[in-house]
C-alpha positions as CSV (number, residue, x, y, z in Angstrom):
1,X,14.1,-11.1,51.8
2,X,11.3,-8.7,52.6
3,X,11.7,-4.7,51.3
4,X,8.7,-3.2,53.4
5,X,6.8,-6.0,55.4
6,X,7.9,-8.8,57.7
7,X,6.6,-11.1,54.6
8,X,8.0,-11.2,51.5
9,X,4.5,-12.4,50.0
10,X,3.1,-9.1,51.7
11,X,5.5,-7.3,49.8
12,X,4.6,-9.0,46.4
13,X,1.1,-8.1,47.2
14,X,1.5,-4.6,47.9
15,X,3.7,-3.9,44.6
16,X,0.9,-5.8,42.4
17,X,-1.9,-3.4,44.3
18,X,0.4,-0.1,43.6
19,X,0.4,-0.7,40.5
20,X,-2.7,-1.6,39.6
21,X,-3.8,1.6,41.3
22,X,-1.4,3.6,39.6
23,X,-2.8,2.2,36.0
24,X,-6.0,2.8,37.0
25,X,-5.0,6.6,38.3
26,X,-3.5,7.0,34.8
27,X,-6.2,5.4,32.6
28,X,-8.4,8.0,34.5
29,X,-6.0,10.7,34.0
30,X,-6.0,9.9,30.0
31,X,-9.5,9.7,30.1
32,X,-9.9,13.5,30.8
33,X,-8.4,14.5,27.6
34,X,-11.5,15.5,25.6
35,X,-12.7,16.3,27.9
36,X,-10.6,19.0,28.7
37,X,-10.4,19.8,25.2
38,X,-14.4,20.0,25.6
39,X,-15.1,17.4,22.4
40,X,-18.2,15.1,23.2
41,X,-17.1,11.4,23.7
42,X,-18.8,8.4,24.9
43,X,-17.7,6.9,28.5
44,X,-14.7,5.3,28.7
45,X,-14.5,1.8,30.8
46,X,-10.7,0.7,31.8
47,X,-8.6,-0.6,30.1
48,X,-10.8,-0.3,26.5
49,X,-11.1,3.3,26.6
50,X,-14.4,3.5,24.4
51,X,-13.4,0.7,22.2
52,X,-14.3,-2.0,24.3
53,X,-16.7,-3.6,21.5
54,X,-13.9,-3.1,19.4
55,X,-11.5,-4.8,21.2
56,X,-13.3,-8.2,22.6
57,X,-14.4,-9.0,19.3
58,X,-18.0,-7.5,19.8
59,X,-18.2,-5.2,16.6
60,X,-16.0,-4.8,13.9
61,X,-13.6,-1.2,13.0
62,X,-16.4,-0.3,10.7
63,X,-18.9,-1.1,13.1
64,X,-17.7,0.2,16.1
65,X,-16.9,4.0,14.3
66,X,-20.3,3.5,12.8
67,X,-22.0,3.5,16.2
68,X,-19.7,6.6,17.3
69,X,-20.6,8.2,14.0
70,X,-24.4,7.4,14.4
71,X,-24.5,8.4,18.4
72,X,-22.8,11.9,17.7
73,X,-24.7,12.9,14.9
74,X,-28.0,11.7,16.2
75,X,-27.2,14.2,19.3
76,X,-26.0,17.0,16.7
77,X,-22.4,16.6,17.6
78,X,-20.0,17.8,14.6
79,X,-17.0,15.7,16.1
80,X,-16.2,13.6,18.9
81,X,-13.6,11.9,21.1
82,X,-12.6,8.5,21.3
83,X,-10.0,6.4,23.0
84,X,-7.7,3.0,22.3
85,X,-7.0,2.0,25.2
86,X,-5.4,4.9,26.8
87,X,-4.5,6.7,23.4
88,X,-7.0,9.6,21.9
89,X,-8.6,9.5,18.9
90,X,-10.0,12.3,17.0
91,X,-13.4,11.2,14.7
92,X,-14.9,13.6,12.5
93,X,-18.6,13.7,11.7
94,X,-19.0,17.0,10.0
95,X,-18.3,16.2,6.1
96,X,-16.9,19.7,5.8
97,X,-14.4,19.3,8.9
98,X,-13.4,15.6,6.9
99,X,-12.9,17.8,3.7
100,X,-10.1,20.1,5.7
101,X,-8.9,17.1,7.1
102,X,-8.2,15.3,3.8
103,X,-7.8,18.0,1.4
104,X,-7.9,21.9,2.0
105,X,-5.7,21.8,5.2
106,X,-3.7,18.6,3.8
107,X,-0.2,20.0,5.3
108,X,-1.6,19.0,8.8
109,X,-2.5,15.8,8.2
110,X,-0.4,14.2,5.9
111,X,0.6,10.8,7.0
112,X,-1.5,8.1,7.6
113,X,-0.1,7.4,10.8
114,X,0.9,3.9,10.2
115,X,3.9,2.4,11.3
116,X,7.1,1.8,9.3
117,X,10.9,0.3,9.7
118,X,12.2,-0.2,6.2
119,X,14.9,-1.7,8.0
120,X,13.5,-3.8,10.3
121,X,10.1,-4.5,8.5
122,X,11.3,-4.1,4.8
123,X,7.7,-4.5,3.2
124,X,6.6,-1.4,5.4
125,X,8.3,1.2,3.5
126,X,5.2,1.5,0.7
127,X,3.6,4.2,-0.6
128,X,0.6,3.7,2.0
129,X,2.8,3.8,4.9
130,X,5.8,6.5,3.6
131,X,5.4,10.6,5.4
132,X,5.9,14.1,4.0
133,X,8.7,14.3,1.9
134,X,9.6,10.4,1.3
135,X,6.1,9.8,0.4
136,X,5.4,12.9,-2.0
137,X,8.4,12.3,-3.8
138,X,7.2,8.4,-4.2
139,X,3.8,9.5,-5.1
140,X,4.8,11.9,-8.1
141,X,7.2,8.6,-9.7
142,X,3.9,6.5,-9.1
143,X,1.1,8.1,-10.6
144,X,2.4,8.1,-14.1
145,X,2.0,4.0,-13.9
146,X,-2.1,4.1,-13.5
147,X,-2.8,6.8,-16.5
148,X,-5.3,5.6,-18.9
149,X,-2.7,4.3,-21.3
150,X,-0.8,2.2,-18.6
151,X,-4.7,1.0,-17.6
152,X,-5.1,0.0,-21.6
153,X,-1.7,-1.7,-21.5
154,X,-2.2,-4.0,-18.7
155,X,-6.1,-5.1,-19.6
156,X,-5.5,-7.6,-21.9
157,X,-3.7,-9.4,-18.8
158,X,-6.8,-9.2,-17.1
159,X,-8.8,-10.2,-20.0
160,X,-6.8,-13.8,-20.4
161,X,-7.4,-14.4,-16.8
162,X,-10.9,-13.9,-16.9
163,X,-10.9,-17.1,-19.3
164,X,-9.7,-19.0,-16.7
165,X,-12.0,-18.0,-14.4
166,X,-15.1,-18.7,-16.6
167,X,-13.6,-22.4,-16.8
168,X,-13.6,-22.3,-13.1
169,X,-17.0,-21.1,-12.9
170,X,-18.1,-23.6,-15.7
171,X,-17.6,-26.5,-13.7
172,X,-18.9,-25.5,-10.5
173,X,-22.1,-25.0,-13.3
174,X,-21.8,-28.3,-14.7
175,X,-21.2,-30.0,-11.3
176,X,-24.6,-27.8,-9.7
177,X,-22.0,-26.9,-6.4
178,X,-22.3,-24.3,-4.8
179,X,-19.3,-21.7,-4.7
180,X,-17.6,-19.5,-1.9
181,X,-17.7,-16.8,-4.4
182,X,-14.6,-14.5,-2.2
183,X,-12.6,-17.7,-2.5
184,X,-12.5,-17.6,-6.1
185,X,-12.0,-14.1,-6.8
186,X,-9.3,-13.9,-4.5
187,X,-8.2,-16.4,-6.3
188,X,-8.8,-14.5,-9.4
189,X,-7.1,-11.5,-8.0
190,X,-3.8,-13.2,-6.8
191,X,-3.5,-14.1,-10.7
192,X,-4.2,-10.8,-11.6
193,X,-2.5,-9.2,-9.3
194,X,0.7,-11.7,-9.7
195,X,0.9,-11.3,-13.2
196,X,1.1,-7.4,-13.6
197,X,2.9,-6.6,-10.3
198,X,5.2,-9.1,-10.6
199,X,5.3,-11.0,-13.8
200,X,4.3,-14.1,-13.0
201,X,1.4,-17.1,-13.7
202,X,0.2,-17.6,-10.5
203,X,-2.2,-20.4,-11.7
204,X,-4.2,-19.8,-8.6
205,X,-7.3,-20.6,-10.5
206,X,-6.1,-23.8,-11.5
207,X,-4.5,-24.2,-8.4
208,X,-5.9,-23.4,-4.7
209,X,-2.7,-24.2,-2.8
210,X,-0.5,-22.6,-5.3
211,X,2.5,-20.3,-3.9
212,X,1.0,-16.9,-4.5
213,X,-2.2,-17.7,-3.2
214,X,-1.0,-19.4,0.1
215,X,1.2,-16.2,1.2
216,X,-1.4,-14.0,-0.1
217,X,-3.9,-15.3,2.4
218,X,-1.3,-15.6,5.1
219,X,-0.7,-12.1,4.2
220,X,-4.3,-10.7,4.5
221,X,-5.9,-13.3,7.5
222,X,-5.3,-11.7,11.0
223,X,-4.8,-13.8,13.9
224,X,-5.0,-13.0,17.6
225,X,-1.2,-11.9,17.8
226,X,-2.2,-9.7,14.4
227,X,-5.1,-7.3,16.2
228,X,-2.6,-7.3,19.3
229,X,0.2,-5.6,17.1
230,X,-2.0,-3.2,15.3
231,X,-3.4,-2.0,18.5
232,X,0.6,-1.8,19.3
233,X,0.7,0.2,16.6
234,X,-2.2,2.6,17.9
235,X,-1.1,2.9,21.6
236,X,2.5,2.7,21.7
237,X,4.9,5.7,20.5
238,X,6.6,4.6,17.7
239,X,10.1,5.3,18.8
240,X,9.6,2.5,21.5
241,X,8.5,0.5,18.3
242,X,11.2,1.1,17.1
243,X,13.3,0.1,20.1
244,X,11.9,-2.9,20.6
245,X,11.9,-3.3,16.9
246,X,8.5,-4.0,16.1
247,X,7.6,-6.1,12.7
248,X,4.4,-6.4,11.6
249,X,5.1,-8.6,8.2
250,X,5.0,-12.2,9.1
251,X,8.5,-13.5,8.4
252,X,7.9,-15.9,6.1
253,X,5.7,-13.4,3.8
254,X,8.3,-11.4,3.8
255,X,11.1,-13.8,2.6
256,X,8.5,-14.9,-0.1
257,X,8.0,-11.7,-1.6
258,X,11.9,-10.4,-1.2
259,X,12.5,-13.6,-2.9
260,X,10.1,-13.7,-5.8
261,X,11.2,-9.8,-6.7
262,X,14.2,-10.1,-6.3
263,X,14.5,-13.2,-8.8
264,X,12.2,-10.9,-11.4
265,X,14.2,-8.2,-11.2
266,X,17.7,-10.0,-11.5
267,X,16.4,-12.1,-14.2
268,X,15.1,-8.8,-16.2
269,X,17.8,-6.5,-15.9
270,X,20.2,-9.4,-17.0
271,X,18.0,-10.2,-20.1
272,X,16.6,-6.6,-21.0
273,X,13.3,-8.5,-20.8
274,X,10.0,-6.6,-21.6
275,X,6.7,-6.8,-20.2
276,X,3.3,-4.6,-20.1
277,X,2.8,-4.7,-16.7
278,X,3.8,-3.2,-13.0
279,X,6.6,-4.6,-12.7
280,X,8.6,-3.2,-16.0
281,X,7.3,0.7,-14.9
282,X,8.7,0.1,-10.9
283,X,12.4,-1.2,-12.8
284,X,12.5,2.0,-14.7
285,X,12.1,3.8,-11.6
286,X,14.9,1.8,-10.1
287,X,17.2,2.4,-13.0
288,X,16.0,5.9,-15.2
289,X,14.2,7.5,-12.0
290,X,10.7,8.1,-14.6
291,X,8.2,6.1,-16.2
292,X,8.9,5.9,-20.2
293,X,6.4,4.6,-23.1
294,X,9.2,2.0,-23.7
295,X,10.8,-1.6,-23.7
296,X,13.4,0.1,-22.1
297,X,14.5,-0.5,-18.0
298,X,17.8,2.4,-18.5
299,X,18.5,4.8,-20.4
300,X,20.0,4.7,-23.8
301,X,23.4,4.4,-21.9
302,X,22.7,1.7,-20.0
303,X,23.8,3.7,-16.9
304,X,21.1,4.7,-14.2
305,X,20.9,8.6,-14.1
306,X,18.6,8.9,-11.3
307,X,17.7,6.2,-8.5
308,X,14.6,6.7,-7.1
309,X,13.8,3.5,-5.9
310,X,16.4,1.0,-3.6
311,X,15.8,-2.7,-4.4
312,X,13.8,-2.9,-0.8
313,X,11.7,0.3,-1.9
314,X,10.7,-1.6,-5.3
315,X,9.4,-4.8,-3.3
316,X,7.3,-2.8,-1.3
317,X,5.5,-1.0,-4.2
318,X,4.8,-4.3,-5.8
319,X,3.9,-5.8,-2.4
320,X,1.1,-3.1,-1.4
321,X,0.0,-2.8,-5.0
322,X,-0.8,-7.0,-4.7
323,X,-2.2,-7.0,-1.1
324,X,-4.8,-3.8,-2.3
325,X,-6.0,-5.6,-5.5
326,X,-5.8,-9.1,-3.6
327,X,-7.8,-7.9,-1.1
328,X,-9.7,-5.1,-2.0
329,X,-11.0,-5.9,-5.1
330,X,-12.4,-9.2,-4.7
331,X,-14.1,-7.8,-1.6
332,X,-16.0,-5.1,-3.6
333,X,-17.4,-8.3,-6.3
334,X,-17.8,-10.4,-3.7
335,X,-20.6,-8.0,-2.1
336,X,-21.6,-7.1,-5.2
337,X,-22.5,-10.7,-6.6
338,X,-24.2,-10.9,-3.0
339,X,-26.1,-8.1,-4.1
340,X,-27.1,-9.0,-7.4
341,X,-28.1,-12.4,-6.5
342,X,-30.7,-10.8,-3.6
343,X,-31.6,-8.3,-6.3
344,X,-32.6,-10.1,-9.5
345,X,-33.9,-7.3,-11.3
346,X,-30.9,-4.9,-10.8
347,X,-28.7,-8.5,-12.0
348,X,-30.9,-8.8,-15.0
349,X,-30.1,-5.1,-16.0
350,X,-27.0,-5.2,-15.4
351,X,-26.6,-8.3,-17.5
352,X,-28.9,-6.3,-20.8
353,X,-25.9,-3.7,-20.8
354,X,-23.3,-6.2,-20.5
355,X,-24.4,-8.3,-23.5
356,X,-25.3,-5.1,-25.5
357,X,-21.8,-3.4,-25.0
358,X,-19.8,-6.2,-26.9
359,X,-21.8,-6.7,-28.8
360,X,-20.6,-3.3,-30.1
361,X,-17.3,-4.9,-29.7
362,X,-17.6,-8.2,-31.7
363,X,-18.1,-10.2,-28.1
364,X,-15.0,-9.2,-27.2
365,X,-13.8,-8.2,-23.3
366,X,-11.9,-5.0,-24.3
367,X,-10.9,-2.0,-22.5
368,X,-13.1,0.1,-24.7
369,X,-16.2,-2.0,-23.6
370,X,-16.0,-2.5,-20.5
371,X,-15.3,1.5,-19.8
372,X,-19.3,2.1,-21.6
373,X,-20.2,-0.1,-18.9
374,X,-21.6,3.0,-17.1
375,X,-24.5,1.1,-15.2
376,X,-21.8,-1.6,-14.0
377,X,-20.1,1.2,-12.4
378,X,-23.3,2.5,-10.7
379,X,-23.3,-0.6,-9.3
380,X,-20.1,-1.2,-8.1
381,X,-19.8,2.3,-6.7
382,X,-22.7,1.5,-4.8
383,X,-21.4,-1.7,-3.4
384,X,-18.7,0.2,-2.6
385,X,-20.8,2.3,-0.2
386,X,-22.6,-0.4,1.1
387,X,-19.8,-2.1,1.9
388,X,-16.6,-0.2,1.9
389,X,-13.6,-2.2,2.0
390,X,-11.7,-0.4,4.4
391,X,-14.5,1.4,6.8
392,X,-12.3,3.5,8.3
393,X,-9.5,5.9,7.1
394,X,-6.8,6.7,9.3
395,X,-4.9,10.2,9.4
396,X,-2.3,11.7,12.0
397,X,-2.4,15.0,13.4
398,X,0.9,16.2,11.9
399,X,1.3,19.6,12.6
400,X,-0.8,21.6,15.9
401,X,-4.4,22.3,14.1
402,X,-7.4,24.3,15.0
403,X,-10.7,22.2,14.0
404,X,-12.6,25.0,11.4
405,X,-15.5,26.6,13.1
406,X,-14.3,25.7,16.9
407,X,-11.7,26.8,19.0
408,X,-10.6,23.4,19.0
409,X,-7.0,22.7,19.2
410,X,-5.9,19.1,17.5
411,X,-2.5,18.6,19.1
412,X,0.6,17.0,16.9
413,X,0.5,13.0,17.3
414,X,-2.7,12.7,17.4
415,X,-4.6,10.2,15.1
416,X,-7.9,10.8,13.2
417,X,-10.6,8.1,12.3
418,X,-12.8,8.9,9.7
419,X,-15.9,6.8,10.0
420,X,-16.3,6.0,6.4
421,X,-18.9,3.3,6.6
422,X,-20.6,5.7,9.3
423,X,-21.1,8.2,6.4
424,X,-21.9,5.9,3.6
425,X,-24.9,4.8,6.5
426,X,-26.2,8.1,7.1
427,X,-29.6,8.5,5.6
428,X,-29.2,12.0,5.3
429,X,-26.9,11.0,2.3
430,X,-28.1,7.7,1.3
431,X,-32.1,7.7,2.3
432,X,-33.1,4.3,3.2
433,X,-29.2,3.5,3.5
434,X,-30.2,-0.7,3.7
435,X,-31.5,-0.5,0.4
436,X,-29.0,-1.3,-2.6
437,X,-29.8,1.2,-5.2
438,X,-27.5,1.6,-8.1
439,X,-29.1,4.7,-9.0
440,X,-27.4,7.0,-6.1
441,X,-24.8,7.6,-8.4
442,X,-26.5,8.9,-11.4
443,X,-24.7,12.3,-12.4
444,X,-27.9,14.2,-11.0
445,X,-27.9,12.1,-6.9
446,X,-23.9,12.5,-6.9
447,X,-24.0,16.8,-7.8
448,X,-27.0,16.5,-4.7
449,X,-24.6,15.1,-2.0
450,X,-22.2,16.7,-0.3
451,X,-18.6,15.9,-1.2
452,X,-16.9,13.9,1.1
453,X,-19.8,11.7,2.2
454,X,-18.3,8.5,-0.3
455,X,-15.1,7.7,0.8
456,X,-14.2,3.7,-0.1
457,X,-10.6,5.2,-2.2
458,X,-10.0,8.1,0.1
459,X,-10.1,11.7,-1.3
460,X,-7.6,14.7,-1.5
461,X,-3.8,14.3,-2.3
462,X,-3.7,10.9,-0.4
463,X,-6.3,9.2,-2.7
464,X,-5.7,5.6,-3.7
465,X,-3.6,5.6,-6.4
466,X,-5.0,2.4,-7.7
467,X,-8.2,3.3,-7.6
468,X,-9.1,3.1,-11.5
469,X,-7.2,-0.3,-11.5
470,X,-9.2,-1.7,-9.0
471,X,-11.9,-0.5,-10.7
472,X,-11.2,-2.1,-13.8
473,X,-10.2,-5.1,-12.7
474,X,-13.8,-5.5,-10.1
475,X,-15.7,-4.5,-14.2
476,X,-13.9,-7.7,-15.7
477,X,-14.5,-10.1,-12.5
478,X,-18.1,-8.8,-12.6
479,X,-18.8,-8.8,-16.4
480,X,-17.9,-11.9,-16.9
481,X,-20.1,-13.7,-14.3
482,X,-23.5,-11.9,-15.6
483,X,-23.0,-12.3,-18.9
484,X,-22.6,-16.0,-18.6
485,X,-24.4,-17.0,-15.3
486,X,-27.8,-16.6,-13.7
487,X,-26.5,-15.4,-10.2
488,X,-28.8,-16.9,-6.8
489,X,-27.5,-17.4,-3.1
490,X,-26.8,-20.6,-1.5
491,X,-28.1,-21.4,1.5
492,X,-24.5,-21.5,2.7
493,X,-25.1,-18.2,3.1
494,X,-25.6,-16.4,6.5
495,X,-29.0,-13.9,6.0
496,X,-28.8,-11.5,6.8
497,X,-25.0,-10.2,5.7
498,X,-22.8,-9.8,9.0
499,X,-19.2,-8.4,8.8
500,X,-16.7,-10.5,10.2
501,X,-15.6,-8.8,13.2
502,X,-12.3,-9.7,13.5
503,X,-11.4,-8.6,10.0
504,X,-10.0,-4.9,9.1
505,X,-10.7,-5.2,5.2
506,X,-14.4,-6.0,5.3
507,X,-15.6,-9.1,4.8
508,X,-18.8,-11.2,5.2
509,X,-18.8,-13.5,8.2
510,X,-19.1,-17.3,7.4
511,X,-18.3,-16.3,3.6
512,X,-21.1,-15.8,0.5
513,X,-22.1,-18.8,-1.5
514,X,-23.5,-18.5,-4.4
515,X,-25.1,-21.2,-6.9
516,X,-24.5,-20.5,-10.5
517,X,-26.3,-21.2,-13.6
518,X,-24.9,-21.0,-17.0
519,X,-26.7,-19.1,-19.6
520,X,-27.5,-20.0,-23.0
């Protein structure tokens, strides 16, 4: 039957063109909000807002903030607009205005704006994820598990692995193949990873298709229907994401890793079992509510005095803690054997203070050695800018906010981008910015910059808490493939370096393949 027309199909018609004009009177309407708030922005185009590249695959997140980072500055802008879609963005290019942002004026932007449903989406509910309150609390159990001592007490975990991965390495060597270099240290990582977080051999190494290592890169790889939910998670208010009960885990993942903790907990609280890893400091929060220097998961009782952590809560610590040294950490060596394969002489130095710190240490891989590894770190915090593993940080407006030096008003809900890799590109911070240079992060170039301007961990209260872990665990991966291999690219590998674009963690498209050569 027809509503307005003679013609039903008429009808159809003139619904489909109302509301195509009314989405594109709306888009328009959004489109005016810098505007109005008189921030600089680049032009919008409907439906992409000014994230078209962005969204058909064009550039990657780091390389579409990078152009809006490079654009702005170049025309002397401090900040600018952007827009998902319909929903504003706020980027900062002004290092000082980032510095209020993450630190000085904290209280208004402490959450990271991601989305969370600890009942829906169990895994959500980490530290990364968690708000005001819920999250400070976490974050003053956690840091007591990544002091210095908890560091020395889970290196010589790290350490045994490494062995496995030179017998890896070896017979690529012996067999003159070439190697996808990320594929093995994620490898590496999911056994590192495994065993502290959650107490168990992954045998990825040995093993390619092993458990750990098939959800981890389940886990990590983004598929269409992945980028469509995280740009849900941008556009759409969460309370409707909560309504329609959004989940971003992949179901499966999720049972696998509810399923493996589970089982490690039962089976240590049962036995009293001891281990020096992750794992043994998130069960003390569970059942003492504090991190002890002992065997101990409760008290002398026996009897929990203080929960801190639900069973759910516990999994999603040891999830996030896997999926950031997973991910993160064989991204940073991955570049950084790139790097060192292009730059022979920098690999050649590298390897000098490698074999001349143990041998202060009887050739040994100890946690004493590898921190005098000064020049390594040079090199991997360089890598780091070069190629920051996540290239843009996130924040949400979470209070009403006045941007410093503007009469600028930030309203509540709204999200900031920091353009990390933007910054880390800016030759007025990093002359000649294409050029790997170790040497930018000699005491005397790092007091030159301004703060703020190297951002691969974060900065302020909301740092990575893992940070010195991951750090640790990229000096191992790294030392042990220069002290025992000469390092040169495959052909295999694309030249020059792209970033895969549909990846949020950079990554280098088609892979990077190395050929190794052992050393005598």
């Amino acid at each position: 039957m027809a509503i307005v027309t003679a013609c039903l199909c008429y009808d159809i018609i003139a619904i489909i063109v109302t509301l195509v004009i009314g989405g594109i009177a709306y888009m328009k309407w959004k489109f005016t909000y810098w505007e109005k708030m008189g921030v600089p922005t680049l032009t919008p185009t409907i439906p992409f807002g000014t994230a078209k590249d962005l969204m058909l695959g064009r550039l990657s997140f780091g390389e579409q903030f990078r152009e809006v980072y490079r654009i702005m500055k170049e025309k002397g802008h401090q900040h600018a607009g952007f827009y998902i879609g319909p929903s504003p963005g706020y980027v900062p290019i002004d290092p000082e205005i980032i510095k209020h942002i993450m630190q000085t004026d904290f209280q208004h932007f402490n959450s990271h704006g991601g989305f969370l449903d600890e009942e829906t989406d169990p895994l959500s509910g980490h530290l990364f994820n968690l708000e005001d309150v819920k999250w400070r609390n976490l974050r003053v159990k956690l840091t007591p598990t990544f002091t210095s001592g908890k560091m020395k007490m889970m290196f010589q975990t790290i350490a045994i692995i490494s062995d496995n991965l030179k017998k890896l390495i070896d017979d690529s060597a012996d067999n003159d193949l070439g190697i996808d270099i990320r594929d093995i240290l994620s490898r590496f990582g999911t056994d590192v990873i495994g065993s502290v977080a959650f107490g168990l051999e992954c045998d990825s190494l040995k093993d390619p298709d092993a458990p750990f290592r098939t959800f981890g890169k389940k886990a990590s790889e983004m598929d269409f229907w992945d980028t469509i939910k995280i740009f849900m998670q941008v556009i759409l208010p969460h309370w409707f994401l909560h309504a329609i009960k959004h989940k971003f885990t992949k179901r499966d993942v999720e049972e696998f890793f509810m399923k493996v903790v589970r089982n490690t907990v039962e089976y240590r609280e049962k036995n009293n079992y001891y281990r020096k890893d992750f794992m043994h400091l998130l069960l003390q929060l569970k059942n003492r509510g504090t991190v002890a220097d002992d065997e101990q998961i409760k008290d002398e009782t026996g009897e929990s005095k203080e929960v801190a952590l639900t069973m759910n809560q516990l999994a999603a610590q040891a999830y996030v803690f896997f999926m950031a040294g997973y991910e993160t950490s064989s991204t940073t060596v991955t570049f950084a054997l790139y790097e060192l394969a292009v730059n022979s002489d920098i690999q050649s130095k590298l390897r000098e203070e490698v074999n001349s710190v143990l041998a202060r240490h009887d050739n040994k891989m100890t946690y004493e050695a590898v921190m005098e590894m000064t020049f390594m770190e040079k090199v991997l915090f360089e890598t780091l800018r070069k190629y920051p593993p996540l290239p843009i940080l996130t924040r949400l407006c979470t209070k009403d906010y006045i941007i410093p030096g503007t009469d600028v008003q930030l309203n509540k809900g709204v999200g900031v981008m920091i353009p990390v890799l933007g910054l880390h590109s800016d030759p007025e911070y990093y002359p000649n910015p294409d050029i790997f240079d170790p040497e930018r992060f000699s005491e005397e170039n790092k007091q030159s910059r301004p703060s703020f301007t190297w951002l691969p961990f974060g900065d302020g209260p909301r740092i990575c808490i893992g940070m010195r872990f991951g750090i640790l665990q990229s000096k191992v991966a790294l030392a042990t493939f220069v002290k025992n291999y000469d390092i040169k690219l495959n052909k295999r590998t694309l030249s020059p370096l792209q970033f895969d674009k549909r990846a949020f963690v950079s990554r280098a498209a088609g892979g990077v393949w190395l050929d190794v050569t052992k050393l005598t």
